[in-house]
N, C-alpha and C positions, 0 to 999 in steps of 0.2 A: 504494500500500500504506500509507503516509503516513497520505494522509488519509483512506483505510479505518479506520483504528485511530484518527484523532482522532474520525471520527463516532460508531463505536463507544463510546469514551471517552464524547461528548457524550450519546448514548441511557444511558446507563447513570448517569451523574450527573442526569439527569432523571429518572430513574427512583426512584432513589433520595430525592429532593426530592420529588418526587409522593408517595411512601408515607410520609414524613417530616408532610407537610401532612396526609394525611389524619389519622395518630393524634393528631397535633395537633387537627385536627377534630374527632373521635369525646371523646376528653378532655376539650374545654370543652364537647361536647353534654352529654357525662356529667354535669362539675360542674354545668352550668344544671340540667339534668332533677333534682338531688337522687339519681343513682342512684350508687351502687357495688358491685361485687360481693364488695368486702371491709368491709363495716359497721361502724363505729369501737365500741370497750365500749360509749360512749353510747349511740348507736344500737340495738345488742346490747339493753339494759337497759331499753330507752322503746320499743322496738320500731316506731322512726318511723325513715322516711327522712328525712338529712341535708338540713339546708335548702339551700332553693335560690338562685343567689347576685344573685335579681331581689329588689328590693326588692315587699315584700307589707304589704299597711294591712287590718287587721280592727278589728272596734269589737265592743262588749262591750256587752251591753244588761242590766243588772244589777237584778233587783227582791228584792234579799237587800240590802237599803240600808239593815241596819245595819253591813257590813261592807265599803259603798265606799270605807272608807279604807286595809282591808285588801287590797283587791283592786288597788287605783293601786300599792300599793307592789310586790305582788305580779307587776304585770305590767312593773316595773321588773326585777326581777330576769328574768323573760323574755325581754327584751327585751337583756340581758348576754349568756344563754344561746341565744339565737338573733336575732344581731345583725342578719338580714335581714327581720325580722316585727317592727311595730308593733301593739301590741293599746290601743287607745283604750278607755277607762271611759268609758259613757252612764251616770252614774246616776242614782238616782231616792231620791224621799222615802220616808220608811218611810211605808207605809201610802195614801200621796197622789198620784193620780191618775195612777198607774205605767200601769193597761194604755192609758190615752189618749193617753199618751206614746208609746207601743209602735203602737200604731191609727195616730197622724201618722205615726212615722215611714214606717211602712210604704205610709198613703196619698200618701206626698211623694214616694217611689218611693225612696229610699235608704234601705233597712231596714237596721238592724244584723246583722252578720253570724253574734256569735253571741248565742245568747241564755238567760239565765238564768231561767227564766218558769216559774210556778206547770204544773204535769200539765195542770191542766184549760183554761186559756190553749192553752197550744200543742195539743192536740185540737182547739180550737176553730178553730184556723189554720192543722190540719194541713197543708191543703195549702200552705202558705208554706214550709215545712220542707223539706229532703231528706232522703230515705231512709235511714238510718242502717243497714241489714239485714246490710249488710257487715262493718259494725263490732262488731254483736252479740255473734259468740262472743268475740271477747279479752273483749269487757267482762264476758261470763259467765264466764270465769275466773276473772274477777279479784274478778269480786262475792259477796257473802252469799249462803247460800241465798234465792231468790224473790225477790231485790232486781231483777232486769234483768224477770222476770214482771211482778213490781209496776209498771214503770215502763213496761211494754209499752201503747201506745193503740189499743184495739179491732186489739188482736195483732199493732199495729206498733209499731216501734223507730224511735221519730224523735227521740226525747230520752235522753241519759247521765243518769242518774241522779248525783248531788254527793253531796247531802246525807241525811241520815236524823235526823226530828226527832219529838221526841213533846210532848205538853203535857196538865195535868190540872191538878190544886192543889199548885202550886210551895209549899216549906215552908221556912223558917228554923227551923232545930234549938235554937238557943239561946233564940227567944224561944218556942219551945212547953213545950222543957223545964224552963224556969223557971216557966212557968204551970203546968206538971203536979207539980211538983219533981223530976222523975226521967228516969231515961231514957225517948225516947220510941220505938216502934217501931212503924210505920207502918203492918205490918198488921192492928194492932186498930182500926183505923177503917175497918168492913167496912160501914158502914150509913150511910143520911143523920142518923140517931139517934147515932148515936157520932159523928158530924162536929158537931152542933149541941153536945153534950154539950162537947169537946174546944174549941169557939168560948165556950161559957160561961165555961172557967176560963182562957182566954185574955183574954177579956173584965173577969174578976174581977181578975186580974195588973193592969190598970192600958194591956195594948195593944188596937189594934186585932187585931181577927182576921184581916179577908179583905182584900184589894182587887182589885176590881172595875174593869177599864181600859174604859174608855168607847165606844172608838173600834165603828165599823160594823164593821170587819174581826175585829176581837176577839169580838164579843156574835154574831156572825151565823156568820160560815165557820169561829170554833173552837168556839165555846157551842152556840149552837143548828143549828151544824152535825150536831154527835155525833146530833139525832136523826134522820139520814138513815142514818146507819151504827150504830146500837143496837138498829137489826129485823135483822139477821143478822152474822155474819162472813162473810159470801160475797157480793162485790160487785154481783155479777148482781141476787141477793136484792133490796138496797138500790137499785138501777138502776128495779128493779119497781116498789119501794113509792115511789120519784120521779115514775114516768109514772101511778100508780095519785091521788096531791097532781095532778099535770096536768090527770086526766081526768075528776076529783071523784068516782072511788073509793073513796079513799081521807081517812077522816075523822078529822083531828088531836085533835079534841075527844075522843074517845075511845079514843085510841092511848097505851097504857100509859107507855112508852117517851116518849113528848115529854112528856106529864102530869110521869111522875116527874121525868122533867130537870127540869122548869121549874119543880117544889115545889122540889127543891133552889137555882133561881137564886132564888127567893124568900127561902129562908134565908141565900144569900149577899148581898140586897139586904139585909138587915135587917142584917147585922155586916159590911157594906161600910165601910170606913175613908172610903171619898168620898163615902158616903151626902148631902151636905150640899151636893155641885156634881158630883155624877156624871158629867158629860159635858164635863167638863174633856181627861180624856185624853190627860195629859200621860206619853209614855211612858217618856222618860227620868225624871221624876222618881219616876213608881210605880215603876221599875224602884231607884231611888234608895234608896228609901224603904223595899222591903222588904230591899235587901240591908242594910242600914243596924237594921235591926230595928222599923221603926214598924210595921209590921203580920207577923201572924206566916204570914197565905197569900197566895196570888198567884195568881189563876187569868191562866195563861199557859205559853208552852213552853220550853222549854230555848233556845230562841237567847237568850233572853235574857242568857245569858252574855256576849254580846261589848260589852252595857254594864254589866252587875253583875262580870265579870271582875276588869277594869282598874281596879274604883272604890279611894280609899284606904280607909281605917277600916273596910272592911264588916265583919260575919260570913264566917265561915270554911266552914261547912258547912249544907248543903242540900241540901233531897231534894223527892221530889214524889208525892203521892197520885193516885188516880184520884179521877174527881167521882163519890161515890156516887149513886142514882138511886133509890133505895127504901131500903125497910126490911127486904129479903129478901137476905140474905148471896149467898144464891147468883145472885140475878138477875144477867143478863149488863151488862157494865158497872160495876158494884161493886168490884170487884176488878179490871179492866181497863185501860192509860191509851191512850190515841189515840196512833195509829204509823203514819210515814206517810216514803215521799220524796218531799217536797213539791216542788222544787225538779229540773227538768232541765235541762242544756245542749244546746241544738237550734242547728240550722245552719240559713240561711238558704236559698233557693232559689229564692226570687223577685226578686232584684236583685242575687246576689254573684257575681263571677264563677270560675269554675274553680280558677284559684291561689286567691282568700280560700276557699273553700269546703274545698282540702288545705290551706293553713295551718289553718285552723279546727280542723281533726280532729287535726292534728296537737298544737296548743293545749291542747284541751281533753284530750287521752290525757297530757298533760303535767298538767294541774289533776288529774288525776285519781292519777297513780302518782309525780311528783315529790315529793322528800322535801320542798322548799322551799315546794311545793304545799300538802303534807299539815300542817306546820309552820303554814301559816297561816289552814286551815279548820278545823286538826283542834283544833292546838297553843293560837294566838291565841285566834280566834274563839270556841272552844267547840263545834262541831257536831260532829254524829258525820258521818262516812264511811260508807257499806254495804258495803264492802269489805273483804275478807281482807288476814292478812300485812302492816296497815298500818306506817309506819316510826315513825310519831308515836303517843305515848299522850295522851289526852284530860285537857285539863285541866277539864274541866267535872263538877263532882257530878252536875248535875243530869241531863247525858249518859248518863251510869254509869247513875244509878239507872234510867232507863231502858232503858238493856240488859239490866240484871237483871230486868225483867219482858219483854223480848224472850225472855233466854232463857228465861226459865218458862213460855213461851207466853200471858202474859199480857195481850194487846194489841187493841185495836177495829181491825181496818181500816177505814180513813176513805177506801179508794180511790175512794168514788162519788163524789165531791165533784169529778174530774178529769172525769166526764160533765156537771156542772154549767154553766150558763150563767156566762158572766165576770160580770153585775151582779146574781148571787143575794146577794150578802154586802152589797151596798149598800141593796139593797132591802129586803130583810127587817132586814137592821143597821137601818136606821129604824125598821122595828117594833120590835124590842126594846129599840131607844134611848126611843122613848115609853115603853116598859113599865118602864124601867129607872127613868123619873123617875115613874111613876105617873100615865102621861095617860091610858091603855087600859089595861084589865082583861085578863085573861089569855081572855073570849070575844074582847076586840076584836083582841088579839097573834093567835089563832089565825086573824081570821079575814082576817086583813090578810097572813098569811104563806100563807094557802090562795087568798086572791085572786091571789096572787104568783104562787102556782105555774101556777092555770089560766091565767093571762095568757100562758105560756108553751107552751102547747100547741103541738104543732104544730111546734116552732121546735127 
């Protein structure tokens, strides 16, 4: 009877130890997995599951590389707030040979995880990406109206939208309204005839009017991009008149819309401040130079804040025109500026594994709704967000002013430019870089941008 009741005893204190191990078990599967069924506020508020307690390495492939130094600092604080995720900066020169950089990585077979890449790039690589289709609706809550549409590639989601950027004729208010003597207000320069008028008495004052930045990416994907998107607001439309340049259709020489642009880039070559080395293309210095007051326009976008921001001495206030494109108030484009999200964050698919791939989404749902986040794309940098309910107000005029013609519906979609081949801005940027110093005539620019296009046929 004895030792009936020590075996007893013995089954039951194993008994006990066995169910002891197992919650013990289920517990650390839980913490490794990132689950709980009670979600910390954090959690609650980021609507991410808790990280998981493996250490995870993500790299960051960044072609917004005037704000690499915002983003190192930015993924230090990350790296506080989720002490088991490294996110590594790849960055890249502004403007300089960002997507061949992106091309190695990727044919080295260790591609970055995530990526900050122009629309039309990642289209081009769709398939390197993963499907984002899941992630969709949060981010359509959380967005503008037609901001998650906008950013949709042939009606998939494989990129978050960051950014939302516009650009036309950036303006320094103090050196226009000293040449005017009065207040100036922006939309009485409704014509290329009031933009030239407005450069005369700027010119009389003793400044520069315009400047003109040099570079391929500037003169081709923002300049003479507008006129792939000035044949309609409907990108389809604009999609059309691209394969119609492909199939020689389609004839630049007598297409209203690129004529009138390119009489306007004539008047801004003629009151170009760098008329005399034009292809210099020094960004941070025209970026200098007009906050600074030596020229009173800028053709260029609103990033440009994150080096006119920070400068000391500058001017205080700045706004931005649209490029007028005729003489007829109403023609489309006159009153309009280029609006676009340029800029998506896409996951990799082609060499990241599982864990980088949920660190990644997790990350990026972080770049997108953290205050600390928002503070340093929205706050620092200058860009705008496409996003509701933000926690940061924009420090950038130039941002504002551009919302105020979002809100008035006043805005080109430039979305075809995301169907675009990745070396249309290089290519043609040569054309208009000859044109800019006067080597080709405005037959030889068109016909060296229509050669361009057919060469793409097909492709």
């Amino acid at each position: 009877m004895k030792r009936s009741k020590v075996l007893f005893l013995g089954v039951c204190i194993a008994l006990v130890l066995s169910l002891l191990a197992a919650c013990s078990k289920d517990n650390t599967k839980n913490n490794a997995s990132g689950t709980s069924s009670e979600p910390s506020e954090s959690q609650q508020a980021t609507g991410s599951a808790s990280q998981s307690s493996k250490e995870v390495k993500i790299t960051f492939f960044n072609t917004s590389a005037e704000i690499n130094t915002v983003f190192e600092k930015l993924f230090k604080v990350y790296k506080q707030e989720h002490p088991n995720v490294t996110v590594e900066l790849i960055p890249t020169p502004i403007g300089g040979a960002q997507i061949e950089k992106f091309q190695s990585l990727l044919a080295s077979g260790n591609p970055a995880t995530v990526v900050n890449l122009d629309a039309g790039t990642i289209f081009q690589y769709k398939d390197k990406f993963l499907d984002l289709e899941s992630e969709k609706a949060k981010y359509a809550k959380l967005a503008l109206p037609g901001a998650i549409d906008g950013a949709l590639l042939d009606g998939k989601f494989i990129g978050v939208p960051y950014s939302a950027q516009g650009y036309g004729l950036l303006y320094n208010k103090r050196v226009v309204e000293e040449a005017i003597g009065g207040a100036f207000n922006p939309s009485t320069i409704k014509t290329r005839s009031d933009l030239e008028s407005l450069f005369k008495k700027i010119e009389a004052a003793g400044k520069a009017p315009v400047i003109i930045h040099g570079a391929d990416w500037s003169l081709a994907a923002h300049y003479l991009g507008l006129a792939y998107s000035l044949q309609s607001n409907d990108v389809e439309k604009n999609r059309q008149f691209v394969e119609g340049l492909k199939n020689g259709t389609v004839d630049l020489s007598t297409n209203q819309a690129y004529n009138g642009l390119m009489d306007t880039f004539d008047l801004l070559k003629k009151y170009n401040a760098r008329k005399n080395d034009p292809l210099v293309a020094d960004y941070n210095k025209d970026s200098l130079d007009f906050a600074k007051g030596e020229a009173a326009f800028y053709f260029m976008g609103d990033w440009s804040w994150s080096v006119i921001g920070p400068l000391k001495s500058r001017d205080k206030d700045f706004g931005i025109l649209p490029v007028p494109i005729s003489d007829n108030p109403a023609d489309f484009g006159n009153s309009q500026v280029a609006y676009t999200e340029p800029k998506l964050f896409a996951i990799d698919n082609a060499g990241s594994t599982p864990e980088q791939q949920e660190a990644a989404k997790t990350f990026i749902e972080w770049m997108i709704t953290s205050e600390a986040s928002q503070k340093a794309i929205i706050g620092e940098s200058g860009l705008a967000m496409p996003y509701k309910n933000l926690k940061v107000e924009s420090s950038n005029p130039m941002s504002s002013a551009i919302s105020n013609y979002v809100a008035d519906g006043k805005t080109i979609n430039i979305g075809v430019i995301n169907y675009l081949p990745s070396d249309y801005w290089a290519k043609t940027g040569a054309s208009m870089q000859k044109y800019l110093v006067n080597k080709i005539d405005r037959a030889g620019l068109t016909k060296e941008v229509q050669d361009y296009w057919k060469s793409t046929a097909g492709k």
